[in-house]
BABA-668480 format. One record per residue: x negated, y negated, z negated of N, C-alpha, C in turn; residue in three letters. Coordinates in pm, whole numbers, plus 50000, padded with zeros to 5 digits. Layout:
BEGIN
XYZXYZXYZALA
...
% end
This chain:
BEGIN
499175011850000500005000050000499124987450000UNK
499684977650105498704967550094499044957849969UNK
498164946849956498474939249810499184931949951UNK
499984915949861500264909349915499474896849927UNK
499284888550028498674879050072497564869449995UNK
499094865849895498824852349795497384864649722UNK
497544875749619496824881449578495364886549657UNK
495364886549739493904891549852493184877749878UNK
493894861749840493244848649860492674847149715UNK
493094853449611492894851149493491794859549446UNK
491424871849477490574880849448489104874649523UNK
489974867649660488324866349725488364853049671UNK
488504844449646488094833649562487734837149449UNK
488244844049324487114846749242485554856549262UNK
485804864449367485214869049431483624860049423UNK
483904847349477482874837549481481904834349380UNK
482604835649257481804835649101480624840349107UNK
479974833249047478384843049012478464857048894UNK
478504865348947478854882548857479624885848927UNK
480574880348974482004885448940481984895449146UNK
481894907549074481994916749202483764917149225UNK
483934929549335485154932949406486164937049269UNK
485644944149189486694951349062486674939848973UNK
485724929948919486234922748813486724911548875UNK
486794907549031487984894249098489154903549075UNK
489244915849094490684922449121491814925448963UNK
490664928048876490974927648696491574911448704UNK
490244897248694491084888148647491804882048695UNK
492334886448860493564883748943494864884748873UNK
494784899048838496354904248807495994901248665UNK
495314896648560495114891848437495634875648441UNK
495464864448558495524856848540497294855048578UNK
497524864248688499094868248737500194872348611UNK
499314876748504500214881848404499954873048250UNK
499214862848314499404852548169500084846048206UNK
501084838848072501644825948082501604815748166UNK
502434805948230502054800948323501604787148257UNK
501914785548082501214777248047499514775348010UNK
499244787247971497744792147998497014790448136UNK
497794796048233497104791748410497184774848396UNK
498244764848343497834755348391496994749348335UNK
496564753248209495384745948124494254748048176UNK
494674763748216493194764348295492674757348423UNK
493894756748490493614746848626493094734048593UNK
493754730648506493334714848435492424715248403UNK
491464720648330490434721548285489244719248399UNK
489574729648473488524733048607488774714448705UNK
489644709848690490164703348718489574687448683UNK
489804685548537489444677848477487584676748465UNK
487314690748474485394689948490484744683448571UNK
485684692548698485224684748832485434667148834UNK
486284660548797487114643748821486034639648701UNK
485234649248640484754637948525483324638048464UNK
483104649548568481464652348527480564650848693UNK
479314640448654478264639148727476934643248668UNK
476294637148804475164644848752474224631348701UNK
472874631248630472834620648555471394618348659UNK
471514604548721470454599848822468984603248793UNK
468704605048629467684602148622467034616948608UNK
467984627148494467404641648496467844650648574UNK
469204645848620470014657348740470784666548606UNK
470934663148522471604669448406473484669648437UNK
473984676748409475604671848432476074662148280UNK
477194650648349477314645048237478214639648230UNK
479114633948114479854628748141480024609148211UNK
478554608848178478054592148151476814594948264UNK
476414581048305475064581548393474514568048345UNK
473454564748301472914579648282473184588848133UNK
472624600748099472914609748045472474609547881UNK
473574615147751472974608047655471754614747609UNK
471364621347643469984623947661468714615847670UNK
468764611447826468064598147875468124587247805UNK
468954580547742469244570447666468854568747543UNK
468424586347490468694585947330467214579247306UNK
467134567247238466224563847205464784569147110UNK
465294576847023464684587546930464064599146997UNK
464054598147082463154608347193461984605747259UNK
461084614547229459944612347291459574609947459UNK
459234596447466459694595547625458304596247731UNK
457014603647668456204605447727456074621347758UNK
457194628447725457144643147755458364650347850UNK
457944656647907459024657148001458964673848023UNK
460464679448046460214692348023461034698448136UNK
460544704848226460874707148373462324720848366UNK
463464720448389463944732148386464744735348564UNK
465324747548553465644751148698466914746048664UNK
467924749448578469334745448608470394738448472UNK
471304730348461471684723648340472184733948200UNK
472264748148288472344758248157471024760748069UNK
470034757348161468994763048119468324749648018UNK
468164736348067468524723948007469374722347846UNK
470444733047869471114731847719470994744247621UNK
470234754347659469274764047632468324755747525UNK
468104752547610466654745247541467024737447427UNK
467994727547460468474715247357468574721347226UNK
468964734547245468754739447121468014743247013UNK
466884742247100465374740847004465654730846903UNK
465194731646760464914720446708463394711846689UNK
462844718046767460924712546765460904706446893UNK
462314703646968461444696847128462194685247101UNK
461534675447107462314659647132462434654247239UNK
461864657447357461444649947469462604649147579UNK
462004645947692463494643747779463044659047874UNK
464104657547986464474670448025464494663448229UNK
464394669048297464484672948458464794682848490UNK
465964684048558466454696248602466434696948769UNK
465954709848800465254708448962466174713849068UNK
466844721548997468304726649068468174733649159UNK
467264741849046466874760149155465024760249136UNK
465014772049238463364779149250463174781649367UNK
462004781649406461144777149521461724798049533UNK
461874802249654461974812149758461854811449896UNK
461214812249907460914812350088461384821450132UNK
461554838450051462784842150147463994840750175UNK
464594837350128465944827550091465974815450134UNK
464524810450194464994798250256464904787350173UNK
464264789050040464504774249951463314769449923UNK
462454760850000461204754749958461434744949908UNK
460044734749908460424721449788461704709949864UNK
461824712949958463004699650002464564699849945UNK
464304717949894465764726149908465994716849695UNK
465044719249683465124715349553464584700749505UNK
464754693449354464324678249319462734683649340UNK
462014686549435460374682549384460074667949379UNK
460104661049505460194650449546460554637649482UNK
461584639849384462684632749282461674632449154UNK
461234645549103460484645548993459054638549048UNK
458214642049148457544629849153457254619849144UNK
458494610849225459044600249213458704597249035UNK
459574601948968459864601448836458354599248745UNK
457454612948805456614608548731455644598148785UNK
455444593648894454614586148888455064571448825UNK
456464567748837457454555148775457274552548625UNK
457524569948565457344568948427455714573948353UNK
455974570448205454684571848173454524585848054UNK
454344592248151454684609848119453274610148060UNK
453034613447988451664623647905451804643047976UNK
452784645747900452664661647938454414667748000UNK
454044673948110454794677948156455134691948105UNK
456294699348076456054714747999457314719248128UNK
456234732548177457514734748321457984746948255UNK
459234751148233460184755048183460904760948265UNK
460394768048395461164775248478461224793048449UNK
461854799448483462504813048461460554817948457UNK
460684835548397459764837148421459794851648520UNK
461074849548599461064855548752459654853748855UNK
459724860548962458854858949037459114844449103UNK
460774840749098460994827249170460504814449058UNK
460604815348986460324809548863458654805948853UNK
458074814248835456344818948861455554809548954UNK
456474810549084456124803449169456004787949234UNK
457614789149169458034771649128457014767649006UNK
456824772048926455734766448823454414766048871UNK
453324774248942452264771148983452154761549126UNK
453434760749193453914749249290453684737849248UNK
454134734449115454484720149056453584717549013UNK
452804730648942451444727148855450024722149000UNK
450314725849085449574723449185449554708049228UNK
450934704649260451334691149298450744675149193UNK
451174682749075451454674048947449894672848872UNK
449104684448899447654679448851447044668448877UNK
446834665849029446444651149062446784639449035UNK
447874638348975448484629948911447894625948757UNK
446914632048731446234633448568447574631548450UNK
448384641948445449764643548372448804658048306UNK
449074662848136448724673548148450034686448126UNK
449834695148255450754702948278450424715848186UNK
451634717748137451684731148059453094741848066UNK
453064752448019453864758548049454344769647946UNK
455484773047930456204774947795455274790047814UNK
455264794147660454314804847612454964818947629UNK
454304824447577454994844647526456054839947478UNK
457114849547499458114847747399459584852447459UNK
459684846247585460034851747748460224863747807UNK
461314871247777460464884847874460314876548029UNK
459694886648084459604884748213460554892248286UNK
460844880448362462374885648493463264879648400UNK
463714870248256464564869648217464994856548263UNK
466044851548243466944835048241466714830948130UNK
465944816248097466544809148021468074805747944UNK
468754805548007470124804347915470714818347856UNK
470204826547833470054843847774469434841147675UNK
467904831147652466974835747553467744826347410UNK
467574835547254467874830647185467214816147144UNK
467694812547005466794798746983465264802746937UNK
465394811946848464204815946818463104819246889UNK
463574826846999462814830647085462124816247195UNK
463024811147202462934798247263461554786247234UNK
462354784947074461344774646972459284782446960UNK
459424795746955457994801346993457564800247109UNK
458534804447249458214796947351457484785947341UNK
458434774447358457914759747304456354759947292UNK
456304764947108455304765147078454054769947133UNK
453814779647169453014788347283453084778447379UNK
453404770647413452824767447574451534761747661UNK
451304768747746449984763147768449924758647914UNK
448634752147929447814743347990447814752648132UNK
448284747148237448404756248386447284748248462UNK
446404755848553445194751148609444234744048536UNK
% end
């Protein structure tokens, strides 16, 4: 029996999600079909209301509600350190440290060349910009410690040396192949600590 229409537009739209394969669009289809229709609209609203009210913040690429971001603004932050991440989950990962004060750049992805994503695909260019404008002491690159990750970090550390910035890079603590927005705080804050000096 075939499904009907409306349901086969709905599966392949969640479909689109990051995880979300053929069986779990088809679970929270008929899950979302069989909640309340006051629950579906909060949820629409919501998705709704994110999109109409969140940007991204000019200066870190952070999402926000304000531009720039209260981050950038917060005065109590160390504004000669700058801490490189791939994406705004990974950005609020971090925030959770209580030993990092500094500000944050988010690059919005990792260098893959098979996939097609070199430095144009992503802020390299932007963070340049940035640092040569601002008066950065140490840069701490904070990207995954994937092979895409790996690469984007000795990329940047390549670029960013000549610049006499000193580049470092978050310590043990990481498995390798993992995401930032997975690792606990603890694990995180030793990160931090551990980080070292690239080239």
């Amino acid at each position: 029996m075939n499904r009907p229409q409306a349901i086969e537009r709905l599966i392949e739209s969640l479909r689109r999600l990051p995880g979300v394969g053929p069986k779990m669009a088809e679970r929270l289809s008929y899950f979302l079909l069989k909640s309340p229709q006051i629950e579906v609209n909060e949820l629409i609203e919501a998705i709704r209301q994110a999109k109409d009210s969140l940007r991204v913040c000019a200066r870190c690429y952070n999402l926000s509600e304000k531009d720039p971001c209260a981050i950038c603004t917060d005065p109590n932050r160390a504004q000669d350190i700058l801490c490189i991440v791939e994406t705004p989950q990974d950005l609020l990962a971090l925030s959770q440290v209580k030993n990092y004060n500094g500000l944050y750049f988010v690059l919005g992805g990792a260098l893959s060349p098979l996939d097609g994503v070199g430095p144009g695909e992503i802020r390299v260019r932007e963070l340049i910009n940035r640092l040569k404008k601002d008066k950065i002491q140490e840069l701490i690159i904070a990207t995954d410690t994937d092979s895409k990750g790996e690469t984007t970090a000795l990329y940047l550390a390549e670029q960013i040396k000549p610049l006499g910035i000193r580049v470092t890079r978050l310590g043990y603590g990481l498995p390798v192949g993992g995401d930032l927005e997975y690792a606990d705080e603890i694990t995180l804050s030793r990160a931090l600590e551990g980080r070292r000096e690239m080239l």
